[in-house]
C-alpha positions as CSV (number, residue, x, y, z in Angstrom):
1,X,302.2,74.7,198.3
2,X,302.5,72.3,195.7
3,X,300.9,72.5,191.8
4,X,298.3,70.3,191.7
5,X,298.3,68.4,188.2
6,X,296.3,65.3,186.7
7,X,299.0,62.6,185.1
8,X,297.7,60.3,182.3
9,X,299.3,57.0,183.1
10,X,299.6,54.3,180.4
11,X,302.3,51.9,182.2
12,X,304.8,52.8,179.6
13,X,308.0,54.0,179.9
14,X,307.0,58.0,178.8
15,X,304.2,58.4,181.1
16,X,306.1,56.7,183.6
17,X,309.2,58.9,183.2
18,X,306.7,62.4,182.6
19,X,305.1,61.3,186.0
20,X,308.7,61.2,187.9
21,X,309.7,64.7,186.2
22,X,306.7,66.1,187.0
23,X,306.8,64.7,190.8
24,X,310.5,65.8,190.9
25,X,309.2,69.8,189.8
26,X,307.8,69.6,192.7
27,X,303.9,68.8,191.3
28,X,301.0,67.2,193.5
29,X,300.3,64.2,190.9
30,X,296.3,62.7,190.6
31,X,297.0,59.6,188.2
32,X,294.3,59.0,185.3
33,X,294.3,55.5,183.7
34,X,291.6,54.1,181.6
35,X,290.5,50.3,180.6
36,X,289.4,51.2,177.3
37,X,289.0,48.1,175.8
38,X,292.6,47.2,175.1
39,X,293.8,44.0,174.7
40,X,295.4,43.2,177.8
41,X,295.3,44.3,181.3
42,X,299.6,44.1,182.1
43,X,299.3,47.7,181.4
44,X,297.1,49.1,183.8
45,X,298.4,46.5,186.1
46,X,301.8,48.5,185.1
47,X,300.2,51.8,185.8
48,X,299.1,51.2,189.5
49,X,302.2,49.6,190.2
50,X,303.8,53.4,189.1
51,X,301.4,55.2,190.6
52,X,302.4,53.9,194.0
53,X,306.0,54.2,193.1
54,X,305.5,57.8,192.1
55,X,303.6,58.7,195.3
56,X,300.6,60.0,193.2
57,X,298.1,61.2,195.2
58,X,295.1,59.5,194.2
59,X,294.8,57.0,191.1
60,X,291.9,57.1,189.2
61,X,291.2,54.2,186.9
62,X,288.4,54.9,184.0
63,X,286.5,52.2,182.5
64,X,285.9,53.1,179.1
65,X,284.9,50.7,176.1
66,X,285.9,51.8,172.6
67,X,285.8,48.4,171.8
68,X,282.2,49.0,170.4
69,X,284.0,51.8,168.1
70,X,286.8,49.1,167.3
71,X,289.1,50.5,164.4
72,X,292.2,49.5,165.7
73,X,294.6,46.6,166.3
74,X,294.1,47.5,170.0
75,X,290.6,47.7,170.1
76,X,288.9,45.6,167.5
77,X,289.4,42.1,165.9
78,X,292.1,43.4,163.7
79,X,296.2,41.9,163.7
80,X,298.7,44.0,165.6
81,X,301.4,44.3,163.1
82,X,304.6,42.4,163.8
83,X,308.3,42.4,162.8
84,X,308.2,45.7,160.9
85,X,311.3,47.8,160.2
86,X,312.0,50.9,161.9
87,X,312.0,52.8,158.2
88,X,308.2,51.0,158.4
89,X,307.4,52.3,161.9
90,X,308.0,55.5,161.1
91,X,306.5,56.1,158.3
92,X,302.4,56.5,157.4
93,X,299.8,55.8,161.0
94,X,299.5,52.3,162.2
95,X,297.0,49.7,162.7
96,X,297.6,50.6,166.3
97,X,296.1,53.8,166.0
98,X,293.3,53.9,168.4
99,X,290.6,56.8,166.6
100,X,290.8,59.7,169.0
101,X,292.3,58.5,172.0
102,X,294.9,61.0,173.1
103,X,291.4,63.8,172.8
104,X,289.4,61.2,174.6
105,X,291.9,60.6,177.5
106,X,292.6,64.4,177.7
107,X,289.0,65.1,177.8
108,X,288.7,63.4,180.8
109,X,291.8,64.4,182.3
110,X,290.7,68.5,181.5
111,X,287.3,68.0,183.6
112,X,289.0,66.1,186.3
113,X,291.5,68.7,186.5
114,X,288.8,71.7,186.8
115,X,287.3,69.7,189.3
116,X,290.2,69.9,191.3
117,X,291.4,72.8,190.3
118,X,294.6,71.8,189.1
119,X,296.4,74.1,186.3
120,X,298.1,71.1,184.5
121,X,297.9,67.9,182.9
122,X,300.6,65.7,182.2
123,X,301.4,63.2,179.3
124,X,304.2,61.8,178.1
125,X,303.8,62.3,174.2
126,X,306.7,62.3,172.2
127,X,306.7,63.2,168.3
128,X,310.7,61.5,167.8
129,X,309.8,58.0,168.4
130,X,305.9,57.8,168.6
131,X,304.8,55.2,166.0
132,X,303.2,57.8,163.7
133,X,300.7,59.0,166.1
134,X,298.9,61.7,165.0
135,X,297.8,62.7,168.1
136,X,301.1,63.1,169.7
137,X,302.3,65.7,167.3
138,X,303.1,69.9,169.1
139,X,300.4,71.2,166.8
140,X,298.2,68.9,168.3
141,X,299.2,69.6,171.9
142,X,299.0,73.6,171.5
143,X,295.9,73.2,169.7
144,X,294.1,71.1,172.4
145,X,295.5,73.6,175.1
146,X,294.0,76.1,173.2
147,X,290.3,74.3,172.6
148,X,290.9,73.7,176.6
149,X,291.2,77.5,178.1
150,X,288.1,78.3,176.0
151,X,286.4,75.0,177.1
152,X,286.2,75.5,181.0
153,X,284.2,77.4,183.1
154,X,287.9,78.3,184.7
155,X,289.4,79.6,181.6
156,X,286.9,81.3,181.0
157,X,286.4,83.4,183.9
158,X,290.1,84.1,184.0
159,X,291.1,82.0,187.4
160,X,293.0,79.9,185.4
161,X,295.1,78.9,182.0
162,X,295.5,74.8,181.6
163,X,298.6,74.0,180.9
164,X,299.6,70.7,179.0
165,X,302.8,69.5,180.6
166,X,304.7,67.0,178.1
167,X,308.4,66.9,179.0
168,X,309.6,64.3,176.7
169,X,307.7,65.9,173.1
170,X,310.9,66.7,171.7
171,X,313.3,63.8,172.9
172,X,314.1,60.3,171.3
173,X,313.7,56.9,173.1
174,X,316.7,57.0,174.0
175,X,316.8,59.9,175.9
176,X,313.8,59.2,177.3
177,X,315.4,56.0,179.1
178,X,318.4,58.5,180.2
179,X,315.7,61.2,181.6
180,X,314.4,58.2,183.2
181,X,317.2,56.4,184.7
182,X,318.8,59.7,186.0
183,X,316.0,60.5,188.1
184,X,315.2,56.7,189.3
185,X,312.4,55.8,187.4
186,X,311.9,51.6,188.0
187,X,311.4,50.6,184.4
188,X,310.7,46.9,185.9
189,X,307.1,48.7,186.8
190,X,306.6,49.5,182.9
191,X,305.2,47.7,179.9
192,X,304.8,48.2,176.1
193,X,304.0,45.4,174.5
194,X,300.6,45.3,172.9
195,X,300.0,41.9,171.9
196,X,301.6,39.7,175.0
197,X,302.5,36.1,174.5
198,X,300.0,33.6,176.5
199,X,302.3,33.5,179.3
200,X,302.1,37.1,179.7
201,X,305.6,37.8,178.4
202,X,306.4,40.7,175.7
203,X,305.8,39.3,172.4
204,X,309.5,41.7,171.5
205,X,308.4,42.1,167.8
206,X,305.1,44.2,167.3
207,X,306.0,48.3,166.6
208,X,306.2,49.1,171.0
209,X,308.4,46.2,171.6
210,X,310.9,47.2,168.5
211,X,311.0,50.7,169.9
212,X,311.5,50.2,173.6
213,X,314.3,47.8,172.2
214,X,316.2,50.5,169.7
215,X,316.0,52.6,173.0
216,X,317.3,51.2,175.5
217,X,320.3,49.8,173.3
218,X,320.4,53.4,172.2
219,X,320.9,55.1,175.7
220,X,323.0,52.0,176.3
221,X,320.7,50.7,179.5
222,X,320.3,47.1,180.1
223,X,316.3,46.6,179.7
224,X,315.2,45.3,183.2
225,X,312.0,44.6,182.0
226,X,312.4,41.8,179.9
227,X,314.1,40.3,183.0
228,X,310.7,41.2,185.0
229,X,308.3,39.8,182.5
């Protein structure tokens, strides 16, 4: 019988390609996607559209407003950087830093998991090429893993330990889009961009555009989804 395990889908390429590992190991995927007051819909658009590709086997889609938190580019009435260099990127946390979100999303994701009693979650955090994020750090993965097994009513009687699946922590971009690729992940499905153009195209210069760009021409994979936009 298959592992059941609860899959936080963004519509990116990382929680795309985590979702296709995980379904490849052989795991009983339940989708979690949240409309949390982001700028744009394209990427929960994205997210269904990978959901169904994946063969998940239910998709639940949040609606949760942190809009009426605000403190980020994504969120609030605040610029989403543009044209920055990499050396930029990666150093110091970005506007696009939404306060919380990674606990928020996995909050939801841990009581929907003891819900269905599933022993996983899955995410597709990566501390390589992740914008300065600092919730997608390994200290911050073992310590939420932790917080969750002394959390739930599971964990605590023993039935079960939570496990926080997150295949790509340790790889680049690049070898993300290989991961990917190899195991027929559709990156036409995906999006990054988070400020879109008005005709719904990627705007190609704000922080997610400049790094899905350095990695596809890294793992040296045309982009199909500029093509698709």
């Amino acid at each position: 019988m298959s592992k059941r395990a609860v899959v936080l889908l963004s519509g990116g390429i990382d929680s795309a390609t985590a979702a296709a590992m995980a379904k490849a190991e052989g795991y009983q995927l339940h989708a979690l996607t949240f409309r949390y007051g982001q700028r744009h819909a394209r990427e929960v658009e994205s997210a269904q559209r990978i959901a169904a590709a994946v063969g998940t086997v239910r998709h639940l889609i949040l609606d949760l407003d942190l809009r009426q938190i605000g403190g980020s580019a994504l969120t609030a009435d605040i610029p989403v950087p543009k044209g920055r260099g990499l050396e930029e990127i990666g150093s110091g946390i970005p506007l696009t830093y939404v306060p919380a979100r990674n606990t928020i999303f996995l909050s939801y994701a841990l009581a929907w998991a003891e819900v269905i009693d599933a022993e996983d979650i899955v995410l597709g955090v990566n501390a390589i090429d992740y914008s300065g994020y600092p919730d997608c750090r390994p200290e911050y993965i073992a310590a939420f893993e932790r917080m969750a097994n002394l959390a739930t009513k599971a964990g605590v009687e023993g039935r079960s330990k939570l496990t926080l699946y997150t295949p790509l922590i340790h790889l680049s971009k690049a070898e993300i889009i290989r991961r990917g690729a190899a195991i027929g992940v559709d990156f036409r499905l995906t999006w990054s961009c988070y400020d879109p153009t008005p005709d719904g195209r990627p705007c190609r210069t704000c922080d997610s555009c400049i790094l899905r760009e350095k990695g596809f021409a890294e793992a040296g994979i045309p982009d199909p989804g500029l093509a698709a936009s």
